[in-house]
C-alpha positions as a Python dict, from the first residue, in 0.01 Angstrom:
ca = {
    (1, 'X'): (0, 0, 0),
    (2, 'X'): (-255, -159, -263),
    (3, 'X'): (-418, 176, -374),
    (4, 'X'): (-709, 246, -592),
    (5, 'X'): (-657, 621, -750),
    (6, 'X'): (-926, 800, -862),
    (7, 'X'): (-891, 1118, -1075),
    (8, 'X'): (-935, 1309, -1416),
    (9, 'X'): (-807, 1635, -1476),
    (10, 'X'): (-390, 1722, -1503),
    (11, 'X'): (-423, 1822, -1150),
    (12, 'X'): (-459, 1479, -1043),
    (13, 'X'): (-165, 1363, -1268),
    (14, 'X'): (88, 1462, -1023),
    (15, 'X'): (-46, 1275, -717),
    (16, 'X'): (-67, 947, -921),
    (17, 'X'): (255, 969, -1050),
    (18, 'X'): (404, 1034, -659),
    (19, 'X'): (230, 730, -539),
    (20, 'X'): (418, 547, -822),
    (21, 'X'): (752, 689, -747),
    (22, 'X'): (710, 608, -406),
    (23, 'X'): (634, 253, -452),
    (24, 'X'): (330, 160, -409),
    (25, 'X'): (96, -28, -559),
    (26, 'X'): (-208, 125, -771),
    (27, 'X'): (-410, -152, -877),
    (28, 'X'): (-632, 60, -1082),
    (29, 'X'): (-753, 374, -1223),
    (30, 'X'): (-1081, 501, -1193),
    (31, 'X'): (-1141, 809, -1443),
    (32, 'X'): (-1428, 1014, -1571),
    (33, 'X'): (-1538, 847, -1955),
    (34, 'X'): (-1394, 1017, -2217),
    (35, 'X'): (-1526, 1320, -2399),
    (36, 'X'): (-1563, 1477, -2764),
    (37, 'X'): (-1355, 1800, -2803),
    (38, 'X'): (-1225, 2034, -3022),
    (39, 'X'): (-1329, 2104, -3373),
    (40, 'X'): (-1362, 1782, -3464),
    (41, 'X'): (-1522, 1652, -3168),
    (42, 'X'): (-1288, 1346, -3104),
    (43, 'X'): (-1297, 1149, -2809),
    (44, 'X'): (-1001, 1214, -2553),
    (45, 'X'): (-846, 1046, -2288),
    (46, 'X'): (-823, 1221, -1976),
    (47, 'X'): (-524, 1328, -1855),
    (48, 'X'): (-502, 1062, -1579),
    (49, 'X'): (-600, 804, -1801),
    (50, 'X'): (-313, 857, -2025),
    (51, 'X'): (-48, 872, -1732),
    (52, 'X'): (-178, 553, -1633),
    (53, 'X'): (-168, 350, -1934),
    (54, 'X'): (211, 503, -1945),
    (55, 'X'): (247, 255, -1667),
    (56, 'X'): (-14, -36, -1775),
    (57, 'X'): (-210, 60, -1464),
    (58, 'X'): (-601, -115, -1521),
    (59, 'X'): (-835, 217, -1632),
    (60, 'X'): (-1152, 205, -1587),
    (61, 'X'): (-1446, 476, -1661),
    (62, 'X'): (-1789, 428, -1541),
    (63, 'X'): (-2032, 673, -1558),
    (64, 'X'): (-2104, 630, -1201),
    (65, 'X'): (-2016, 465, -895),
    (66, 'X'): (-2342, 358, -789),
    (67, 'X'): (-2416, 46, -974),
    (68, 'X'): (-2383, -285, -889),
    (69, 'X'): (-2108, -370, -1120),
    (70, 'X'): (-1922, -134, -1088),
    (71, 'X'): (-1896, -172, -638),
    (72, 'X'): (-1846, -523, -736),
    (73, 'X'): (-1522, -449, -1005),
    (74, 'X'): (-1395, -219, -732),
    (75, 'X'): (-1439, -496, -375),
    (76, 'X'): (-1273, -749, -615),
    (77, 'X'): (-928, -524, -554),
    (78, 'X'): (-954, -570, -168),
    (79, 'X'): (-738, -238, -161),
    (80, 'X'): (-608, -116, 135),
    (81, 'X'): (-697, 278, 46),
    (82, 'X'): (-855, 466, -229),
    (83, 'X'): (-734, 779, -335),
    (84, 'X'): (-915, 1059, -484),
    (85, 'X'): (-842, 1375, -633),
    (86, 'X'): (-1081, 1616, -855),
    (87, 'X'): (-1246, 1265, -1006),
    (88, 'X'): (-1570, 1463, -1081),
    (89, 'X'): (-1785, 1174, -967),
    (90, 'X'): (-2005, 1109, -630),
    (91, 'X'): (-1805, 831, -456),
    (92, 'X'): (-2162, 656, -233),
    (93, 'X'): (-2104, 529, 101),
    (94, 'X'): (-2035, 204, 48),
    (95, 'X'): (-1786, 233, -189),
    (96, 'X'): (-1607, 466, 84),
    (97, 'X'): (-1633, 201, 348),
    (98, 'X'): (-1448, -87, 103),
    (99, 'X'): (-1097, 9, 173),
    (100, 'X'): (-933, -88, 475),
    (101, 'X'): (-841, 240, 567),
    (102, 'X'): (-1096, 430, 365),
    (103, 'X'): (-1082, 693, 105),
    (104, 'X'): (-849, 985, 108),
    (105, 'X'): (-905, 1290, -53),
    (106, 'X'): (-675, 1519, -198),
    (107, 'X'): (-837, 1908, -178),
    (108, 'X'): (-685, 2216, -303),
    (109, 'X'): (-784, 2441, 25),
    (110, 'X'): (-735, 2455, 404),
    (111, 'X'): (-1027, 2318, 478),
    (112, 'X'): (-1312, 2405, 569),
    (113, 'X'): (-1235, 2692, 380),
    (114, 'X'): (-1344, 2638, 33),
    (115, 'X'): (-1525, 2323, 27),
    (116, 'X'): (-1639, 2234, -330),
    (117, 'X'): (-1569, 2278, -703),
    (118, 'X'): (-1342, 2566, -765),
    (119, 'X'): (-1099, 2623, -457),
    (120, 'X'): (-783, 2768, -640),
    (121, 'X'): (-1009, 3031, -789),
    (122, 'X'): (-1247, 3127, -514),
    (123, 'X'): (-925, 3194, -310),
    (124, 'X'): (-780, 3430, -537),
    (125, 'X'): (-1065, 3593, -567),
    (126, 'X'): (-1152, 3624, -208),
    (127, 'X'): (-798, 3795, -186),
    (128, 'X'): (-647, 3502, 77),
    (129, 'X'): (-306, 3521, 123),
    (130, 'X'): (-220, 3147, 174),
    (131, 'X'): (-455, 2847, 70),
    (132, 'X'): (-297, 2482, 59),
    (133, 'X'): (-348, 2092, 51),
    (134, 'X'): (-587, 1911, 302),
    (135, 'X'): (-554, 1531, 330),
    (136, 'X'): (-923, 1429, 394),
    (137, 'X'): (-1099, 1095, 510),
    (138, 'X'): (-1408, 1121, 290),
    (139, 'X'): (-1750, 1121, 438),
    (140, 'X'): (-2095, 1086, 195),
    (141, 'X'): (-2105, 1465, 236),
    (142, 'X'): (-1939, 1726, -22),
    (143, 'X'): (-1584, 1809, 156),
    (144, 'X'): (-1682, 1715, 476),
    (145, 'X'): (-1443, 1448, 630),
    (146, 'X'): (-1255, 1504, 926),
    (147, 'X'): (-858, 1659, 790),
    (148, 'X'): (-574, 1409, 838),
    (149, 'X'): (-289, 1727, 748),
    (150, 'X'): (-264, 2034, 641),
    (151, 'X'): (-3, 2162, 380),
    (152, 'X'): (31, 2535, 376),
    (153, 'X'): (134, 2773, 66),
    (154, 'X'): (87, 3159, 73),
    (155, 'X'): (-123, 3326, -228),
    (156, 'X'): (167, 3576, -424),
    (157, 'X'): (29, 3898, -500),
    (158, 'X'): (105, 3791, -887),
    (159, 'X'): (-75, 3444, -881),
    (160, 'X'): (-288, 3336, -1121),
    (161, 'X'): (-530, 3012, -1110),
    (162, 'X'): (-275, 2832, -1363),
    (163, 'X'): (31, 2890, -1141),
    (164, 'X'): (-133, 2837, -820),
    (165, 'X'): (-285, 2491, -987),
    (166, 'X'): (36, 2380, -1108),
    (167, 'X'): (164, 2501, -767),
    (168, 'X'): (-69, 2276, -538),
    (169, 'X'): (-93, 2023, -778),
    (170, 'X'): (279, 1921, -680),
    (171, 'X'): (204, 1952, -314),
    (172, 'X'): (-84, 1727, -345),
    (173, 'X'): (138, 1459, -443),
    (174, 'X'): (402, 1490, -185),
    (175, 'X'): (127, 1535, 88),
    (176, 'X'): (-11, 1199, 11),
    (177, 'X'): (260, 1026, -17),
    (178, 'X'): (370, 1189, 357),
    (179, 'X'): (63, 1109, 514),
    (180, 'X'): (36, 707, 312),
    (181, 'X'): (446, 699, 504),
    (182, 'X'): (290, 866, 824),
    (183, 'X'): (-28, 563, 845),
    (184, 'X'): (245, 299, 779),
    (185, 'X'): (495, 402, 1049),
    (186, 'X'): (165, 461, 1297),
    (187, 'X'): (261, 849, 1340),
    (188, 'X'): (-81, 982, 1139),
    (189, 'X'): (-313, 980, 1409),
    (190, 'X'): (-676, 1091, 1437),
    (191, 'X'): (-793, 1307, 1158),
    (192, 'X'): (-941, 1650, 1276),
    (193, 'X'): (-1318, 1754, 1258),
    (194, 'X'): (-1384, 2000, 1085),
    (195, 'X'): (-1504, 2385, 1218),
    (196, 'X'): (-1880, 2391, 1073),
    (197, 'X'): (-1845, 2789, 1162),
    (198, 'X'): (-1562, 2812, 914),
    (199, 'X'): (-1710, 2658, 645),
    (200, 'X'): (-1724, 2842, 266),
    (201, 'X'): (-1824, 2722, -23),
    (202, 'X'): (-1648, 2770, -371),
    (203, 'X'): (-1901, 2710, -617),
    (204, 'X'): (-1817, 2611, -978),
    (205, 'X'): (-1697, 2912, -1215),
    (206, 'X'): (-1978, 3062, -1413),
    (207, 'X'): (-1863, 3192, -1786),
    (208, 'X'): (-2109, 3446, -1700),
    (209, 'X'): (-1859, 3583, -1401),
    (210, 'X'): (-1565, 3651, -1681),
    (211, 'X'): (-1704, 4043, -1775),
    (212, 'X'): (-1528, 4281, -1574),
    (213, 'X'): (-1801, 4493, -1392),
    (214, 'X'): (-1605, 4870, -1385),
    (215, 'X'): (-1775, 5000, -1113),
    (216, 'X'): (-1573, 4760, -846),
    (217, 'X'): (-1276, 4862, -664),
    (218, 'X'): (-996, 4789, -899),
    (219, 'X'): (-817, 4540, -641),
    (220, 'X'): (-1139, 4318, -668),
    (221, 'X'): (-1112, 4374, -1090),
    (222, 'X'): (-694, 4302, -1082),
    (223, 'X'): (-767, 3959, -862),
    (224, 'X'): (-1009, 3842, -1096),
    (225, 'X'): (-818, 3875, -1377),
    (226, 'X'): (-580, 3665, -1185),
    (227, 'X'): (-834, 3398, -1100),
    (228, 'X'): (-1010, 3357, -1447),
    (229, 'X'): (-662, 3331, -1614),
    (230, 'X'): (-661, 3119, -1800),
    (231, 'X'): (-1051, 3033, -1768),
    (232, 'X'): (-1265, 3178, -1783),
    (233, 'X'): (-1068, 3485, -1819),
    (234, 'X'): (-1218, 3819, -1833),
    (235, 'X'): (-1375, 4065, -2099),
    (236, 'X'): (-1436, 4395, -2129),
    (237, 'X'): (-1537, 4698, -2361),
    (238, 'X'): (-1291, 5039, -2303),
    (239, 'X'): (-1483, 5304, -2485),
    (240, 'X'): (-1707, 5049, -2690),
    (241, 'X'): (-1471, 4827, -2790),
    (242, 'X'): (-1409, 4451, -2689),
    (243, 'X'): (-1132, 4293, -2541),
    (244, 'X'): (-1012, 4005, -2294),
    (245, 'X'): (-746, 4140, -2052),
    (246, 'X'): (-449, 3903, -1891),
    (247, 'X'): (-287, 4090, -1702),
    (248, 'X'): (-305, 4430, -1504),
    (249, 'X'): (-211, 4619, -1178),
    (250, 'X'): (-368, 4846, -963),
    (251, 'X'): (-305, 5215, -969),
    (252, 'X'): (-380, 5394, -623),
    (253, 'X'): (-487, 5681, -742),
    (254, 'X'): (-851, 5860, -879),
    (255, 'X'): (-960, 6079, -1179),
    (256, 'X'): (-1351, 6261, -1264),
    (257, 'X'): (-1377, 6031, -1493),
    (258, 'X'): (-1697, 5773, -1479),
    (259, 'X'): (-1594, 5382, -1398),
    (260, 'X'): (-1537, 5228, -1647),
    (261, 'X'): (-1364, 5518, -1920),
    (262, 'X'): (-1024, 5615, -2009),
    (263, 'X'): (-837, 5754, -1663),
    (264, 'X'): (-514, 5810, -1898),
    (265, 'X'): (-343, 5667, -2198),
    (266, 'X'): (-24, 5739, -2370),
    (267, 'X'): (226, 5491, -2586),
    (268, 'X'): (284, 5247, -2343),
    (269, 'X'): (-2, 5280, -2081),
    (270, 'X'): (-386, 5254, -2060),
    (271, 'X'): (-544, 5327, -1710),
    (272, 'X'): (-919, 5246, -1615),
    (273, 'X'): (-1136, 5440, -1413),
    (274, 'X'): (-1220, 5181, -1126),
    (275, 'X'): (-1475, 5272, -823),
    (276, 'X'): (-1210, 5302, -667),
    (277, 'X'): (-863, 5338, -821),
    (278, 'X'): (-771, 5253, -1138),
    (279, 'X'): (-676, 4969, -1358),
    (280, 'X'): (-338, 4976, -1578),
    (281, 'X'): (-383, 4720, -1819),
    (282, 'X'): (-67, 4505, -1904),
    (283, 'X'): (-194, 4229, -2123),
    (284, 'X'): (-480, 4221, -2345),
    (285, 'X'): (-644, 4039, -2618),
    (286, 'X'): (-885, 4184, -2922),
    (287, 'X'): (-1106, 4012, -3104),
    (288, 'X'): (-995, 3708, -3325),
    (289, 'X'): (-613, 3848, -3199),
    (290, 'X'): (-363, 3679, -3017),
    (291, 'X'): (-257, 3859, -2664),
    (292, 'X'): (-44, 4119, -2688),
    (293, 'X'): (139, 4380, -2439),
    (294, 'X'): (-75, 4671, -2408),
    (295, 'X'): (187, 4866, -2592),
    (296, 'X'): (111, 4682, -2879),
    (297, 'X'): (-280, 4777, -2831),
    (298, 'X'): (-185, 5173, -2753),
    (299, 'X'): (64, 5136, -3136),
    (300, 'X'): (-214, 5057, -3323),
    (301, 'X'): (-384, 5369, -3230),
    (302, 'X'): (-692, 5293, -3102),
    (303, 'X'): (-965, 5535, -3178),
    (304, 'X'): (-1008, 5696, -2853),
    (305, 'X'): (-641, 5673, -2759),
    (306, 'X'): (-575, 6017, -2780),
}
């Protein structure tokens, strides 16, 4: 197949390096521009970008795909299918309808569960117990197309948004490549509408949503530790005092104590008051601190560990 890839995070570094392993043949690379970051504000390459010039693929990064030029650069490949995975740009109509067989998209959810930005972390925090990879044909709209396949995955109770990410981003690339074998041996068939009375959205992450609200059940708190790990994460204050917790499990049990204080603490545990339950916190982070077992926390004798 003569394949244009679209893509910019490391999620979609695994499905481009499939279609290469597999043979075919990615005429170019379509990736967001790059960006300042860090201190010094430098300009880096996006992941994708520097997979492909690992394999002198043709990169290029407009800032969108509705100009003239830019339809133009991307006709003048006559590809047979464009691929797309978390590219971060509004593909219009009639670059969708250049390919001979259209544009595929690669989407971290059974669809239509999950349409949108932030799939892996809405699902966690929903508290599903499987999400997985939908091979898409794109339509104009956001998530819409009609599903080619379906690749399944359950949610483990200790998943966080980095594991489940690195997780589906493998399964992304073998599910293309399955489905790209599937079209050529004539065994696909007729992608799948979509259920309309299924459909959720999972809006992009808010840093606003990382403080941990104490009056929640703690099962609702302990998944979205899980999901905002590592971003946005989640922040706190236990007894006036700040800190970013990693990890923690739920403890099925109550106390008088208000949501939100000190349920119990001794050398190697700290328990939260939850509405309902409670909250043993496992990993934390203070201040300007690096994260540390909460053991480490309770040794330094915090002033309301008592």
């Amino acid at each position: 197949m003569n394949i244009i890839f679209c893509g910019t995070p490391e999620f979609s570094v695994t499905a481009l390096q499939h279609l290469i392993a597999a043979g075919h043949q990615v005429q170019a690379v379509f990736t967001q521009p790059d960006k300042p970051k860090g201190r010094g504000q430098k300009e880096q390459k996006t992941p994708v970008k520097l997979e492909a010039e690992k394999h002198d693929i043709p990169v290029f990064q407009p800032k969108s795909m509705k100009s003239e030029v830019t339809q133009e650069l991307i006709a003048s490949f006559e590809c047979d299918l464009m691929v797309v995975v978390a590219y971060g740009l509004i593909i219009p109509q009639a670059v969708l309808d250049m390919p001979k067989y259209g544009c595929w998209n690669i989407h971290a959810s059974i669809l239509p569960r999950w349409r949108g930005a932030a799939p892996i972390h809405r699902a966690i925090l929903a508290g599903d117990q499987k999400t997985g990879i939908s091979i898409m044909q794109m339509e104009a709209g956001l998530d819409t197309g009609p599903v080619y396949r379906i690749y399944p995955t359950s949610i483990e109770h200790d998943d966080t948004s980095q594991s489940l990410h690195d997780r589906l981003s493998v399964m992304g690339g073998t599910a293309i490549v399955d489905c790209i074998q599937a079209l050529e041996d004539k065994t696909l068939g007729q992608p799948e509408t979509q259920n309309k009375d299924l459909v959720t959205y999972a809006h992009k992450l808010q840093k606003s949503e990382s403080i941990i609200n104490w009056h929640q059940p703690a099962a609702v708190i302990e998944r979205q530790i899980r999901a905002f790990t590592p971003w946005p994460s989640s922040s706190c204050e236990v007894a006036g005092e700040g800190m970013k917790v990693w990890r923690a499990e739920v403890i099925e049990k109550n106390s008088k104590k208000a949501s939100g204080e000190v349920a119990f603490a001794d050398k190697k545990n700290l328990y939260i008051q939850c509405h309902p339950g409670q909250l043993s916190l496992l990993e934390v982070q203070k201040p300007g601190k690096k994260r540390m077992p909460v053991a480490a926390l309770m040794a330094s004798k915090p002033l309301w560990y008592t």
